[in-house]
C-alpha positions in Angstrom: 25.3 -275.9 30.6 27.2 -275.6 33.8 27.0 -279.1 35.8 25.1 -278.9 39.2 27.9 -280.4 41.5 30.1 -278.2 44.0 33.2 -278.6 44.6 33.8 -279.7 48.1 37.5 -280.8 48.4 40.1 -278.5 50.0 40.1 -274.7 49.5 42.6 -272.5 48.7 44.4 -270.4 51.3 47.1 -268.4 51.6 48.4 -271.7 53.9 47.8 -273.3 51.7 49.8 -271.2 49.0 52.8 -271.2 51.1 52.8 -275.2 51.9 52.7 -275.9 48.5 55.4 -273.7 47.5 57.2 -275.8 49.8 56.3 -278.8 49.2 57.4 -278.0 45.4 60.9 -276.8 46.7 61.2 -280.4 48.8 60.0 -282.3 44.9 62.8 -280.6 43.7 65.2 -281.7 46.3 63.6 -285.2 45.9 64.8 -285.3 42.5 68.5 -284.8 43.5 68.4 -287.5 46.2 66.4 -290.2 43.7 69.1 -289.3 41.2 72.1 -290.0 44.5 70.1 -293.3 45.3 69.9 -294.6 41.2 73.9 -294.4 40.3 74.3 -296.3 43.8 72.3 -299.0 43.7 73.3 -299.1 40.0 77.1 -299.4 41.4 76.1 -301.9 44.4 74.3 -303.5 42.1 76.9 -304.2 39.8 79.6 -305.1 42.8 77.5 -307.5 44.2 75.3 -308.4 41.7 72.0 -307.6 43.6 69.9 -304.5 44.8 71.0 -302.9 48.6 67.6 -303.7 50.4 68.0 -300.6 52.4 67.8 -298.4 49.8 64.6 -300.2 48.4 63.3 -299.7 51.6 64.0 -295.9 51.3 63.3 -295.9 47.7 59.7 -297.3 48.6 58.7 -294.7 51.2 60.5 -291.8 49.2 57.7 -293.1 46.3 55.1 -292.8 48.6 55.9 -289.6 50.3 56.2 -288.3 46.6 52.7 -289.6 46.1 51.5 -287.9 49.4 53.3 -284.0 47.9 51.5 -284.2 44.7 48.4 -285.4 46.0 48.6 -282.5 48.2 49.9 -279.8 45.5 46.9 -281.1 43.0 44.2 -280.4 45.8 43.5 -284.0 46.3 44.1 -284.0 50.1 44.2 -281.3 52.6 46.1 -283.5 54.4 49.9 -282.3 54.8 53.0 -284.8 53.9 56.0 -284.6 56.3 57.8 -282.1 57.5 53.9 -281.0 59.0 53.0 -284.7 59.0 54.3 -288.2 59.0 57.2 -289.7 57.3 55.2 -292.8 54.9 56.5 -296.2 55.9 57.8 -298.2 52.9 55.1 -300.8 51.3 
């Protein structure tokens, strides 16, 4: 039995297509930059003993603007991350 509810979230588009191929080209860049921001704060960290706040700061709002692609990519939102919308300001 097929269950009565309609799907009512964003639709696919060929927009849409194109955004999220993207969007998956900028996660992949992400990956290289999260990697460049681990082995430094791992080296400032040892040198100083503690964590460069500045690149928690980062860290923070890269993790949310990661959060905003794949929520995007999975169909959760229809609404855009950065470069198309706004860069997420660190928690």
């Amino acid at each position: 039995m097929k269950n009565s509810q309609t799907y009512t979230g964003p639709k696919p588009s060929w927009e849409r297509v194109l955004y999220t191929i993207l969007y998956l080209f900028i996660e992949r860049f992400i990956s290289l930059v999260l990697f460049v921001i681990a082995v430094a704060q791992f080296v400032y960290s040892f040198l100083t003993k503690e964590p460069n706040e500045q690149l928690l700061v980062f860290n923070s709002a890269l993790a949310q603007y990661m959060r905003q692609i794949i929520a995007y990519v999975g169909f959760n939102t229809d609404e855009k991350p950065w470069p198309m919308g706004k860069w997420p300001k660190a928690e």
